[in-house]
C-alpha positions as CSV (number, residue, x, y, z in Angstrom):
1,X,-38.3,-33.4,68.3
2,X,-38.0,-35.8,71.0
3,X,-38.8,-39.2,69.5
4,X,-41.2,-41.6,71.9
5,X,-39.7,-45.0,71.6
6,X,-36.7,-46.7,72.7
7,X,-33.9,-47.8,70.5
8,X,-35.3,-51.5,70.9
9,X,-38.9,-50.7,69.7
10,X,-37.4,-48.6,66.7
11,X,-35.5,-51.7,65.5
12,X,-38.7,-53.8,65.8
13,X,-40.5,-51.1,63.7
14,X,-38.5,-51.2,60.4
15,X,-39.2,-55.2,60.0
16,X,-42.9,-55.0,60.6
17,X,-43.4,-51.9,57.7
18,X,-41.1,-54.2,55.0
19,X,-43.5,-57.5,55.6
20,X,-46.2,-54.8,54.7
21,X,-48.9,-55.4,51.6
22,X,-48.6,-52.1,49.5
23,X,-51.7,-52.3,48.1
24,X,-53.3,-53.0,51.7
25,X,-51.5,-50.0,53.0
26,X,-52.7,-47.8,50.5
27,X,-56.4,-48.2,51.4
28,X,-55.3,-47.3,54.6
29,X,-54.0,-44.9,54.5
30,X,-56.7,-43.3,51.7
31,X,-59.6,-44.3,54.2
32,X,-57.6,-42.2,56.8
33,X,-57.3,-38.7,54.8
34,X,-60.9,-39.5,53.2
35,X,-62.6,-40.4,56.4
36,X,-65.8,-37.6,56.5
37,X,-65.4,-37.2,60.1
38,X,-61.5,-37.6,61.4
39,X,-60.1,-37.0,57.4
40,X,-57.4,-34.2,56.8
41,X,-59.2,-30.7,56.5
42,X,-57.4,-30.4,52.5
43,X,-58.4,-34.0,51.1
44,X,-61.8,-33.7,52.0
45,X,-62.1,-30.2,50.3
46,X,-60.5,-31.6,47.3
47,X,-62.8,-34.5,47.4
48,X,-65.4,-32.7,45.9
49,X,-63.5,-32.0,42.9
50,X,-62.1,-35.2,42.0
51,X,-64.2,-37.2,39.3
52,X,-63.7,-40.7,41.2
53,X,-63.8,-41.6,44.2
54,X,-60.5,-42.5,46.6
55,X,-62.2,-44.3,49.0
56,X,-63.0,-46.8,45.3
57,X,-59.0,-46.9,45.0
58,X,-57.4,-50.5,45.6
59,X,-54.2,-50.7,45.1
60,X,-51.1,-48.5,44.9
61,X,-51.4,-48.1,41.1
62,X,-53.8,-46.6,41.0
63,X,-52.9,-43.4,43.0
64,X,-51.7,-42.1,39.2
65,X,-55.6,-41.2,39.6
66,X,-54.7,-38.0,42.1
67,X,-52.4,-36.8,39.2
68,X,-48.8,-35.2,40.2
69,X,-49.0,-33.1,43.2
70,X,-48.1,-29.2,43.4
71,X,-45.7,-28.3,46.1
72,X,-46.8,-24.8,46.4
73,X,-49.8,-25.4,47.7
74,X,-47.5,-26.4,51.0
75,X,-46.2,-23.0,50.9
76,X,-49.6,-21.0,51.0
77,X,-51.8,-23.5,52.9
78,X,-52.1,-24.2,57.0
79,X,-49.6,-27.6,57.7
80,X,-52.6,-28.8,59.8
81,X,-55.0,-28.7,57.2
82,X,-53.2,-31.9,55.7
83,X,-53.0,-33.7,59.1
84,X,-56.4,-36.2,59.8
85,X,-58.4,-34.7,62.6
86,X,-58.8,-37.7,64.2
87,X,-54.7,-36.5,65.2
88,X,-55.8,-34.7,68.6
89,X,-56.1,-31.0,68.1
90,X,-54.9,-28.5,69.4
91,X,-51.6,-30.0,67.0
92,X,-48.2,-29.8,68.8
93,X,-44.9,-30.7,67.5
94,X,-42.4,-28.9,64.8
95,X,-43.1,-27.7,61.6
96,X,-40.7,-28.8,59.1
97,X,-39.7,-27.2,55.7
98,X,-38.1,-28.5,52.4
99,X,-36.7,-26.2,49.7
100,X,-37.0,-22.4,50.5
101,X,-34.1,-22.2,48.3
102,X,-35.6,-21.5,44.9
103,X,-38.9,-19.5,46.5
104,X,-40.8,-19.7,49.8
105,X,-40.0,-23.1,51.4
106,X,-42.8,-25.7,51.6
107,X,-43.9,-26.5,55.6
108,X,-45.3,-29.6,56.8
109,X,-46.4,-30.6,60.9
110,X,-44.9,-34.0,61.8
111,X,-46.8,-35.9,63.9
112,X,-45.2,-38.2,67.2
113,X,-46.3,-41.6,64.8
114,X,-44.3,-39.4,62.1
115,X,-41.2,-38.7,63.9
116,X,-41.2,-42.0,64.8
117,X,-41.5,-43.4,61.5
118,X,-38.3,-41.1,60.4
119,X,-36.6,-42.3,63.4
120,X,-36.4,-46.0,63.1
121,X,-35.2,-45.6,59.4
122,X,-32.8,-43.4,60.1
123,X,-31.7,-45.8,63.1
124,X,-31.7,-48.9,60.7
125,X,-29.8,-47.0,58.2
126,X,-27.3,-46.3,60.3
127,X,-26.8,-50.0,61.1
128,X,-26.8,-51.1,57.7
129,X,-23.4,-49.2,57.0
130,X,-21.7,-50.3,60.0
131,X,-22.2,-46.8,62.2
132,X,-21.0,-48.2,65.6
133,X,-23.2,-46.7,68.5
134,X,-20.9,-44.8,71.4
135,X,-19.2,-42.9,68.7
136,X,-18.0,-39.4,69.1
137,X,-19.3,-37.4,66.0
138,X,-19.4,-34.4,64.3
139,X,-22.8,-32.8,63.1
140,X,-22.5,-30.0,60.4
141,X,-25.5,-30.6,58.9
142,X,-28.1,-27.6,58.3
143,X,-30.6,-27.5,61.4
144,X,-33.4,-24.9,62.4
145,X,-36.1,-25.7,60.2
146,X,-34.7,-28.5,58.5
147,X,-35.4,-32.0,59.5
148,X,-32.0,-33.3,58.4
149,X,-30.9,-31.5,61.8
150,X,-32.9,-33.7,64.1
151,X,-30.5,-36.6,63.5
152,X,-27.9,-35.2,65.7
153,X,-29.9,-35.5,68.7
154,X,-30.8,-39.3,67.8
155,X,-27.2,-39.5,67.4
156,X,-27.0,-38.8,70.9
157,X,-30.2,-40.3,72.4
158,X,-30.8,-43.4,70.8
159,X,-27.3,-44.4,69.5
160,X,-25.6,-43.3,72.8
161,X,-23.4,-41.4,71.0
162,X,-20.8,-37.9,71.5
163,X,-21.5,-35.1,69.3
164,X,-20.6,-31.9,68.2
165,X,-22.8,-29.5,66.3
166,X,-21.5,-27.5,63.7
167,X,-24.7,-25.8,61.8
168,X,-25.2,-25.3,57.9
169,X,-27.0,-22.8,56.0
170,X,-28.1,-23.9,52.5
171,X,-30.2,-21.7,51.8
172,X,-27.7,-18.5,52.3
173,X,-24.9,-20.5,50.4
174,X,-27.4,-20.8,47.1
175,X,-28.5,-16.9,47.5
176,X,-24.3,-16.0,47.3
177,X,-24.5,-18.4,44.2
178,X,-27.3,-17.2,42.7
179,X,-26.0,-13.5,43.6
180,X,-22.4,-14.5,41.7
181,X,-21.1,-13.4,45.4
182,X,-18.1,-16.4,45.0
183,X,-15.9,-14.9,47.0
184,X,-18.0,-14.7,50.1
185,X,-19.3,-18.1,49.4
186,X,-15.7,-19.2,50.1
187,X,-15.7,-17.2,53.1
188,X,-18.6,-18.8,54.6
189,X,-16.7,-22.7,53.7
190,X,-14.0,-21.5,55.1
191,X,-16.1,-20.7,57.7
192,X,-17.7,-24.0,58.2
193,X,-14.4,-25.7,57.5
194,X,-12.9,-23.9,60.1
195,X,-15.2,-25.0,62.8
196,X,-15.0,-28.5,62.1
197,X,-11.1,-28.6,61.7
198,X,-11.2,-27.0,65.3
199,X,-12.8,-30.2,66.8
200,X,-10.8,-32.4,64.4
201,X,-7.6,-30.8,65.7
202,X,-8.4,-31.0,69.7
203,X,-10.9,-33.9,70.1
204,X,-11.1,-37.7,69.3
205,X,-13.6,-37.9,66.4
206,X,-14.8,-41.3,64.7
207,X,-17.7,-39.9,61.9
208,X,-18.6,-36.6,60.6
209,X,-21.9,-35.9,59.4
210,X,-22.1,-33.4,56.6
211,X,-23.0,-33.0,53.1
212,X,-20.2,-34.4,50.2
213,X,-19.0,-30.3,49.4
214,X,-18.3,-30.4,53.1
215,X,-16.0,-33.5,52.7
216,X,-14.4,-32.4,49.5
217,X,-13.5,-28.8,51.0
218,X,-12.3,-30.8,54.2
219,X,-10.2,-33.2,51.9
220,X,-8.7,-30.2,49.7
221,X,-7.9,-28.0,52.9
222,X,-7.0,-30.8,55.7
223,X,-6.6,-34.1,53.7
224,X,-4.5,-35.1,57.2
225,X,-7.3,-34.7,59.5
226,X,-9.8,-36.4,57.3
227,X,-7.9,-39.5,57.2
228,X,-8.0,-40.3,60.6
229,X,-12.1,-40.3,60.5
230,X,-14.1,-44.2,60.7
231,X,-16.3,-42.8,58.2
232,X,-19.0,-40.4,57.0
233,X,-22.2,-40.2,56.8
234,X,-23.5,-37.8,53.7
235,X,-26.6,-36.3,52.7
236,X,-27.7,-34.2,49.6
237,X,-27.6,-35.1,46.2
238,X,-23.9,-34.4,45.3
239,X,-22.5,-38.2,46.2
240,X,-21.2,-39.3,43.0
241,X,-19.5,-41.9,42.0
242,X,-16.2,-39.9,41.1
243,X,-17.0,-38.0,44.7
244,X,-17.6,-42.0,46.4
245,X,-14.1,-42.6,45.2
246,X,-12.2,-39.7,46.2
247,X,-13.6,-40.0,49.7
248,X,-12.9,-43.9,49.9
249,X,-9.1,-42.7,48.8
250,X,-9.5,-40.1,51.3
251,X,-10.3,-42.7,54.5
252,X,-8.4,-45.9,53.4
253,X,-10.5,-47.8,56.5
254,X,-13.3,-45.7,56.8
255,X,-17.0,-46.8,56.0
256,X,-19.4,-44.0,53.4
257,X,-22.7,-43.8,54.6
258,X,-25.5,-41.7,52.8
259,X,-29.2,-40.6,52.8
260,X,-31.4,-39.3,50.0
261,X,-34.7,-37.3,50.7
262,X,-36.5,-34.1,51.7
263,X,-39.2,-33.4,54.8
264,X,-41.6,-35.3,52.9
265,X,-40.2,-38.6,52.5
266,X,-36.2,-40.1,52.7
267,X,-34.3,-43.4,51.6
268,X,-31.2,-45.3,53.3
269,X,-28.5,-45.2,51.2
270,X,-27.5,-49.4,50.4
271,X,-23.9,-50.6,50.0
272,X,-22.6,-50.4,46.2
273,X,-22.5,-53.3,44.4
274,X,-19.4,-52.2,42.1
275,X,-17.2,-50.4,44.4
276,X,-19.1,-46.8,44.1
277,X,-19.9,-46.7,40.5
278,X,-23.7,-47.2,41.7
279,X,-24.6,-45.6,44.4
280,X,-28.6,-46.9,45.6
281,X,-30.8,-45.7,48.1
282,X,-34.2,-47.5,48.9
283,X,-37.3,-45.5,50.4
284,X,-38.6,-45.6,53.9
285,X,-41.1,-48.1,52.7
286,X,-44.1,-48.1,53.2
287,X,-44.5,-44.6,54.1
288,X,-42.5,-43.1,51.2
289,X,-41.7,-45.2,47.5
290,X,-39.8,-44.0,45.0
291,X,-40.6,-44.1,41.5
292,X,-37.8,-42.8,38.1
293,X,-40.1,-41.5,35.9
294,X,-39.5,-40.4,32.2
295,X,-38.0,-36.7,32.3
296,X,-40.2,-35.4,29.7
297,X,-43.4,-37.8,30.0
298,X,-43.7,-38.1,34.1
299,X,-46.8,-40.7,32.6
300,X,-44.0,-43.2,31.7
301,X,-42.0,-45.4,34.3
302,X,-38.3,-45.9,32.9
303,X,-36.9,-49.3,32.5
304,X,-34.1,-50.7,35.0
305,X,-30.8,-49.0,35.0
306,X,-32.4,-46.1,32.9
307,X,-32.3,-42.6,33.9
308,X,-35.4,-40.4,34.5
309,X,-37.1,-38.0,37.7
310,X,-37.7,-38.9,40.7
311,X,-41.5,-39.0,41.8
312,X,-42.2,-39.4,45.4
313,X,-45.1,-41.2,47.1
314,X,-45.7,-39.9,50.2
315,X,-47.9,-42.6,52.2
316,X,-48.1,-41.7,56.1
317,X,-51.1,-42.4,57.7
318,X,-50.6,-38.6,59.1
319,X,-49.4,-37.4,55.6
320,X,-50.7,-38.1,52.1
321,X,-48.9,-36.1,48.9
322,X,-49.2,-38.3,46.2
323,X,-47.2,-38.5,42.6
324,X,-44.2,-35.3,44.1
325,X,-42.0,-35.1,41.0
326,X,-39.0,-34.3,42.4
327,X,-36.4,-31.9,41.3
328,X,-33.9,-34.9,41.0
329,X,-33.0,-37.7,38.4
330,X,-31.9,-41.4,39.6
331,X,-31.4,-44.5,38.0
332,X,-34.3,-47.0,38.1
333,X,-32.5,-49.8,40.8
334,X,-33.7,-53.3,41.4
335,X,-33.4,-54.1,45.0
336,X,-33.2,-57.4,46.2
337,X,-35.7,-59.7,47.6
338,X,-34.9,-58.2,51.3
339,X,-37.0,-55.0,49.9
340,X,-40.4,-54.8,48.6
341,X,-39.7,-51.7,46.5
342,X,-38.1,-50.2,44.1
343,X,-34.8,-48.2,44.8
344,X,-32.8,-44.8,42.8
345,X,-29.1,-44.5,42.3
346,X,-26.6,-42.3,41.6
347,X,-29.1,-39.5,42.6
348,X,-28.2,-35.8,41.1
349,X,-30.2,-32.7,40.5
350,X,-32.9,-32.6,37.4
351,X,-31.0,-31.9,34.3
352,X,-33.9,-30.2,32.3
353,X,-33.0,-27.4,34.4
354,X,-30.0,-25.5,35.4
355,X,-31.2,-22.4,37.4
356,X,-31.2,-24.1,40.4
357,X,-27.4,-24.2,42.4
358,X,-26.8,-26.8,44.6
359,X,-23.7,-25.2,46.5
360,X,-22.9,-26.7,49.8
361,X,-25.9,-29.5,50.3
């Protein structure tokens, strides 16, 4: 995915979407995907069966209207069909899955104005922690179809940056789980640990990219050779508090960056407030917001600092899933006045059910 902008005009980006009105943007975006002639082949079939009318919608609270969305009609359905056709056909670009780990994996096309859009958050992210550009990094983060895998490249490109590629395979770490195959889970971290020890051992490294099991297995096998890293830079939804600690411990001067999200829509993880206890992220407004929903009633927003799902609003102007309840729980977080959304902390997986084994990511 070779983003089209430079490093200058994705900084630019990021401060133009946060002075955005949400309700404004919404209408947008619905008179997009509705539009008779240039709307997104699956909204205007499902027009016909709604009993309002989007185009009547004015304001983002009112998208409860669409009701929660259901993922698997990603897995069966053509990702063009949820593209607007006023996007010039024929569509070119990658096709991007999420999940595939509990069932078939959901697919979505991203767009250039999409890739883009993931691009400069990613980038301001990045800032926000203290990532210097120029570093020398290591990348062993999953890849192939997986967005998350894109990163390394904007690593090098935009941030001017060194890196090494180590790759990831959730999906075949879950199936050894799921399978009770333990042992040859460990095989395959050794595996992975093994590869990045290799570059730790005989190159100059400043940040590795990876998931928190990746750290933790690093930490317990080559505690040494983690020290010396400036930082990392996590993903996933294993980043606890207890886990934020023992890395700090870990890297006496080194910073903890994270990220939270999927294909469909992603947050920047925000420095804690009480040294790791909570962890926050806020969403890549105003393409993606975040609400914490009641576990049991996904009607009822939770109160500040309570618990509940996640439930993703997905708001590109190339992209519209609205109301995705997520297979994570978060805190409700205020963000301050710098954001005009909502945030999560101290993300972890949905504890109304326990079939689903997070292993490595």
């Amino acid at each position: 995915m070779s983003v089209k902008a430079s490093k200058e005009e994705l900084q630019g980006l990021t401060d133009d979407w946060l002075a955005r009105d949400l309700d404004a943007w919404t209408r947008h975006v619905l008179r997009r995907h509705f539009d008779p002639e240039g709307g997104s082949g699956y909204w205007l079939k499902r027009r016909a069966e709604l009993d309002f009318d989007p185009l009547e919608i004015t304001r983002y609270d009112e998208l409860s209207a669409f009701g929660n969305f259901d993922l698997a009609v990603l897995r069966d359905l053509d990702p063009g069909e949820f593209v607007p056709q006023s996007v010039p056909r024929p569509l070119a670009g990658r096709v991007w899955e999420s999940a595939g780990t509990t069932g078939k994996p959901c697919r979505v096309h991203y767009t250039d104005a999409m890739s883009v859009h993931w691009a400069a958050w990613r980038l301001r992210g990045r800032q926000m922690v203290g990532f210097r550009p120029g570093a020398v990094w290591i990348d062993a983060c999953p890849s192939g179809p997986h967005l998350v895998g894109e990163e390394a490249d904007q690593l090098a490109d935009i941030d001017g940056s060194m890196v090494y590629s180590v790759d990831l395979d959730p999906r075949w770490i879950k199936t050894l789980i799921r399978g009770g195959q333990l042992a040859e889970m460990n095989r395959y971290v050794d595996h992975v640990i093994e590869q990045v020890t290799d570059i730790l051992e005989s190159r100059p490294v400043d940040y590795l990219r990876t998931t928190p099991a990746v750290v933790q297995a690093l930490i317990n096998r080559r505690p040494e050779l983690t020290a010396k890293l400036s930082g990392v830079y996590l993903g996933g939804t294993q980043l606890t508090p207890d886990a934020w600690q023992r890395f700090s411990a870990a890297m006496p001067d080194g910073v903890i960056g994270a990220t939270y999200g999927n294909t469909f829509g992603n947050a920047n993880g925000l420095p804690s407030p009480d040294g790791g206890e909570t962890l926050p992220y806020v969403p890549n407004f105003p393409h993606t917001t975040m609400t914490v929903v009641d576990r049991e009633n996904p009607d009822r927003v939770v109160e500040y600092g309570e618990v509940g799902r996640v439930r993703l609003m997905v708001l590109h102007e190339d992209l519209f899933l609205p109301n995705v309840l997520e297979r994570d729980q978060a805190i409700r977080f205020r963000t301050s006045d710098e954001w005009p959304c909502d945030g999560v902390a101290n993300v972890a997986p949905l504890q109304i059910s326990t079939d689903k084994p997070e292993g490595l990511y």
